[in-house]
RODO-2510 file (C-alpha; in nm, 4 decimals, decimal comma):
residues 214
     n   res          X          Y          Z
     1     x    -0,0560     6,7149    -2,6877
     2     x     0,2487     6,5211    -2,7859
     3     x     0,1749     6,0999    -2,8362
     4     x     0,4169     5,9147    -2,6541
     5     x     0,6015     5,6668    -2,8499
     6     x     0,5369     5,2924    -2,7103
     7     x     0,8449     5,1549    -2,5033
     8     x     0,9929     4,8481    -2,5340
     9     x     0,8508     4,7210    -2,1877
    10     x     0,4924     4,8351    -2,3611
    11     x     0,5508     4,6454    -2,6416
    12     x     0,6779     4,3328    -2,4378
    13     x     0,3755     4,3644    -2,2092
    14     x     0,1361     4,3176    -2,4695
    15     x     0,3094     4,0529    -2,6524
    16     x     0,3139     3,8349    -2,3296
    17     x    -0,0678     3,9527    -2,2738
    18     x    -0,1568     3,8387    -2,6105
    19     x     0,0092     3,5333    -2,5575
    20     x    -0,0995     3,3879    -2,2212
    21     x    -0,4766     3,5041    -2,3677
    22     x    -0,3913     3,2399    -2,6608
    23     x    -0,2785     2,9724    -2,3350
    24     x    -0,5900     3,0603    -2,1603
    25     x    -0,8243     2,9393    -2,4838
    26     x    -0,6492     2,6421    -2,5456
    27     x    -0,6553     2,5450    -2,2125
    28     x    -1,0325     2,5835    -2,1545
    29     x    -1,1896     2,6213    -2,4881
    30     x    -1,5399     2,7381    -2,5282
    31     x    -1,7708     2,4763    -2,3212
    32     x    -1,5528     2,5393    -1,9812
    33     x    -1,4027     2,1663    -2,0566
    34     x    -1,0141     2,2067    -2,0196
    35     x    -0,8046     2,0601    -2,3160
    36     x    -0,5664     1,9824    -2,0042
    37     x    -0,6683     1,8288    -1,6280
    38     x    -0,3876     2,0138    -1,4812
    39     x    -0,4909     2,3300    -1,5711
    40     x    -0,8582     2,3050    -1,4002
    41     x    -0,6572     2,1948    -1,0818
    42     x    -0,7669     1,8292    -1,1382
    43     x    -0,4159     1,6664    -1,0365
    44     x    -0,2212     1,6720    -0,7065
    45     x     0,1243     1,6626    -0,6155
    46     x     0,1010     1,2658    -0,5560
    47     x    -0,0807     1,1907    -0,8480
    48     x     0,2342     1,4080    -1,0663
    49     x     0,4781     1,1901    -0,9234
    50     x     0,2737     0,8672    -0,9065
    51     x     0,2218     0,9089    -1,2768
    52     x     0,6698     0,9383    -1,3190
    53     x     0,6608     0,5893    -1,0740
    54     x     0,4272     0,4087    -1,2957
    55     x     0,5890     0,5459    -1,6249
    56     x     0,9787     0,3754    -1,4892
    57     x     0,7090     0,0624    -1,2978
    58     x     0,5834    -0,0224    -1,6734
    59     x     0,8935    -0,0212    -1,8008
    60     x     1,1117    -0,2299    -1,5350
    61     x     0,8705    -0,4697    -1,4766
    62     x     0,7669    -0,5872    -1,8252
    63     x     1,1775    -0,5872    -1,9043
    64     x     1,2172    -0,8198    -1,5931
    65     x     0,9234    -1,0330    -1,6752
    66     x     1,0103    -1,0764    -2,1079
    67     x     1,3615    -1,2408    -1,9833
    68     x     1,3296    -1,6272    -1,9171
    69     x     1,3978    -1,7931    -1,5833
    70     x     1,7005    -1,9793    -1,6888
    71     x     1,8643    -1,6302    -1,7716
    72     x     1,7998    -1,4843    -1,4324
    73     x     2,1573    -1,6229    -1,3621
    74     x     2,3287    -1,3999    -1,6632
    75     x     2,6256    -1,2233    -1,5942
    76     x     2,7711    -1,0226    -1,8744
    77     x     3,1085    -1,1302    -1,7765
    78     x     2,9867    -1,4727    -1,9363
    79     x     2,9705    -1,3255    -2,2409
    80     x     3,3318    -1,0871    -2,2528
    81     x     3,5662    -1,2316    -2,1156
    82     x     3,8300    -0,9887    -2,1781
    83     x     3,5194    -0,6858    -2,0201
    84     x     3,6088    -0,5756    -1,6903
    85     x     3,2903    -0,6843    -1,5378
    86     x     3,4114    -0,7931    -1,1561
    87     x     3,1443    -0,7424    -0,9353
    88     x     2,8404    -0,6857    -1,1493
    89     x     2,5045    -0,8069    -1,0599
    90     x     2,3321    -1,0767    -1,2197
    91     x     1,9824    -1,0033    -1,3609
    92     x     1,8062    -1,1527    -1,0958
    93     x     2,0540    -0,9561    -0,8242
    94     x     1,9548    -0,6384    -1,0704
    95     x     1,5999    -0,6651    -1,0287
    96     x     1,6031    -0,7518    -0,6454
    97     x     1,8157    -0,4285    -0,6405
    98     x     1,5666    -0,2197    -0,7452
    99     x     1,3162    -0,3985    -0,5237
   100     x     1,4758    -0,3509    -0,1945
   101     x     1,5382    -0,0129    -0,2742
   102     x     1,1941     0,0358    -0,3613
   103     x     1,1069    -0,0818     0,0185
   104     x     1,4406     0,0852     0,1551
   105     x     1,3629     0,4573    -0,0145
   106     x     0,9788     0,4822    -0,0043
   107     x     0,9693     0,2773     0,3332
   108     x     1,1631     0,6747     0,4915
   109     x     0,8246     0,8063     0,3769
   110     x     0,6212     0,5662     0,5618
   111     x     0,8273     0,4169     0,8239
   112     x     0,5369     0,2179     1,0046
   113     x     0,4761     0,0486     0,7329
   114     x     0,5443    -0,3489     0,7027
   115     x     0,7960    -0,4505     0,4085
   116     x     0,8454    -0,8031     0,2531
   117     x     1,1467    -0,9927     0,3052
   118     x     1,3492    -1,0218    -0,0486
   119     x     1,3746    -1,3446    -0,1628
   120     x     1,7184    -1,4828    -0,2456
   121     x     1,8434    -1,4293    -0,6252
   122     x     1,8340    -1,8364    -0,6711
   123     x     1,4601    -1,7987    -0,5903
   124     x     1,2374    -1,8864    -0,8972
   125     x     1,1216    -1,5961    -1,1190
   126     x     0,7880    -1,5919    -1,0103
   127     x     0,8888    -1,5299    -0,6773
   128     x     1,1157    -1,2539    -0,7697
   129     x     0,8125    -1,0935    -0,9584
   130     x     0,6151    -1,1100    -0,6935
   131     x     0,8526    -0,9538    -0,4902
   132     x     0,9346    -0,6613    -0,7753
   133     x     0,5735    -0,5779    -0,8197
   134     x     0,4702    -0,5230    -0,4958
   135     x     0,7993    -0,3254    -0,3961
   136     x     0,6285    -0,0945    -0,6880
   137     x     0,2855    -0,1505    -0,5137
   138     x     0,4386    -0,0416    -0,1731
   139     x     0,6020     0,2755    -0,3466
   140     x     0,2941     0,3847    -0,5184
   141     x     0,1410     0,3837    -0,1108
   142     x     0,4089     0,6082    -0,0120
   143     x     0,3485     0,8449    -0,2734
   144     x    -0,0084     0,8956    -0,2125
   145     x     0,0956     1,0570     0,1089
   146     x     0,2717     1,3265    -0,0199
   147     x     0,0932     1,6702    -0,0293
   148     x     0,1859     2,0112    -0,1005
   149     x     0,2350     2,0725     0,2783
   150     x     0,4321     1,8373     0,3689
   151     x     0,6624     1,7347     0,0405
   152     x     0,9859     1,9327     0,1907
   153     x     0,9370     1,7514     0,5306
   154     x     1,2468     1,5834     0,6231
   155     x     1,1849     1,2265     0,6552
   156     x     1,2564     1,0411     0,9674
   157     x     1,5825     0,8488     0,8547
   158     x     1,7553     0,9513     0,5186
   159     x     1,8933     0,6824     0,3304
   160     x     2,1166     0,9222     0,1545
   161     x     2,2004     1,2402     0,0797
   162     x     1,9879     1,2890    -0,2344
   163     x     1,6664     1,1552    -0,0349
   164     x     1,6238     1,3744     0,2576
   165     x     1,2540     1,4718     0,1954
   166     x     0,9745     1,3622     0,0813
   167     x     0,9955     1,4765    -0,2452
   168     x     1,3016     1,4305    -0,2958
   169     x     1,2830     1,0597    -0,2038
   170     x     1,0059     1,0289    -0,4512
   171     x     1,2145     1,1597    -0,7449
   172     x     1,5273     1,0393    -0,6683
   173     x     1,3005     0,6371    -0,6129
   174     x     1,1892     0,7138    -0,9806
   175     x     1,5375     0,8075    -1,1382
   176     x     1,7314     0,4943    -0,9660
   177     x     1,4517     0,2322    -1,1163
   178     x     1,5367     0,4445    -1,4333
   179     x     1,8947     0,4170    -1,3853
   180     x     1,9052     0,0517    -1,3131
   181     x     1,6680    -0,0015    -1,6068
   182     x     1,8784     0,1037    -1,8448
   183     x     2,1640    -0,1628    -1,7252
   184     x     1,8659    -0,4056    -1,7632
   185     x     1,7918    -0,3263    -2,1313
   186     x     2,1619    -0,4659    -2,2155
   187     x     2,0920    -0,7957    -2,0396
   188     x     1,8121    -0,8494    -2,2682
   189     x     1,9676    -0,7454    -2,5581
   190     x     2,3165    -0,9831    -2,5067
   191     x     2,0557    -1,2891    -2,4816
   192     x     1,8300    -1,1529    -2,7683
   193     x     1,5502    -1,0038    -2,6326
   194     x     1,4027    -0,6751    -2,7360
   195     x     1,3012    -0,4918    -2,4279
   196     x     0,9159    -0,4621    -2,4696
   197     x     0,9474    -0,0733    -2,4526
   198     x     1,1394    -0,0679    -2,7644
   199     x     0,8568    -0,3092    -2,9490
   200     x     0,7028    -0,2022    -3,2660
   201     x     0,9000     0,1485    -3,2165
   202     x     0,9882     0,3174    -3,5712
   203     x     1,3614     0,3417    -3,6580
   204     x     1,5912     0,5343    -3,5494
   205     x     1,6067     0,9092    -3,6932
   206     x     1,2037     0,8677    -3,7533
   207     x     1,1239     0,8156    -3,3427
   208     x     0,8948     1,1536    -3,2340
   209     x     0,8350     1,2603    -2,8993
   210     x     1,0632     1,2856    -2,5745
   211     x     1,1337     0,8773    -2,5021
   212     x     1,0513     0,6010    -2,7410
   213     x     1,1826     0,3018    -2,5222
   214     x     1,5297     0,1716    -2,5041
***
């Protein structure tokens, strides 16, 4: 009987089989305790994008909170002159920004929930904090309601076009406190202040991983 010569597709087959059997030890090693949560099942959609919230949270807040109160009033403008600044928010307006759209996005995922009036950007810092942190606090709620079945639900009112489900207001909340945050990081840096999330970072060209702070 003639042997068949292995096909490409064979060959490819077995190379993928040999892999994913590799995935499947390092994923649960011997003792049935996986080297990763996620792969047991032990994480949820919320928890996912709860953990991206808290990731852009850590970062906003402790930016907003190294800057001191009598710089809550900085406008770069102050600074250039000759910049074409007209218009641009003031760090405290910055931070309130991301605040009320904390309320504003996550509030189209749970509408019946009560929101806190924003304080005005003269207010004192601590008030603005207080305001920031539970705007975060309020967004983390929202996202806790978000499952699997209803994540593509189309929420109630839209705020825009990029939000018009659930999930999608949940990623699109995480990349605007992102955004903003990396306006904020400048504000810090023309009054000489090293955002925290840069602090005791290695230099430039020796940084690992995929984000070492800005």
């Amino acid at each position: 009987m003639k042997r068949k010569t292995p096909t490409i597709a064979m060959v490819a087959f077995l190379c993928l089989s040999l892999e994913a059997a590799t995935h499947a030890q390092q994923e649960f090693p011997p003792g049935g305790v996986p080297s990763n949560p996620a792969a047991a099942g032990n994480t949820t959609v919320a928890l996912q994008l709860n953990q991206q919230l808290s990731f852009v949270e850590k970062e906003f807040v402790d930016a907003a909170d190294a800057v001191p109160e009598e710089k809550y009033s900085f406008v770069p403008m102050n600074e250039f002159p000759n910049g074409n600044f007209r218009g641009v928010r003031n760090f405290a307006q910055q931070v309130l920004h991301v605040a009320g759209a904390n309320y504003q996005l996550y509030g189209a995922v749970i509408p019946d929930e009560p929101r806190q009036t924003a304080p005005p950007a003269t207010a004192p810092k601590a008030e603005i904090m207080k305001y920031l942190r539970d705007s975060f606090a309020f967004a983390h709620k929202a996202i806790s309601t978000i499952t699997p079945e209803n994540m593509l639900m189309p929420v109630r009112r839209a705020p825009n076009q990029f939000a018009g489900t659930n999930l999608q207001l949940a990623v699109f909340g995480c990349s605007h406190g992102s955004d903003i945050y990396g306006q904020l990081v400048e504000y810090l840096r023309m009054n000489g202040t090293l955002p925290p999330a840069s602090a005791n970072q290695p230099a430039r060209g020796q940084r690992g991983g995929a984000r070492g702070g800005r």
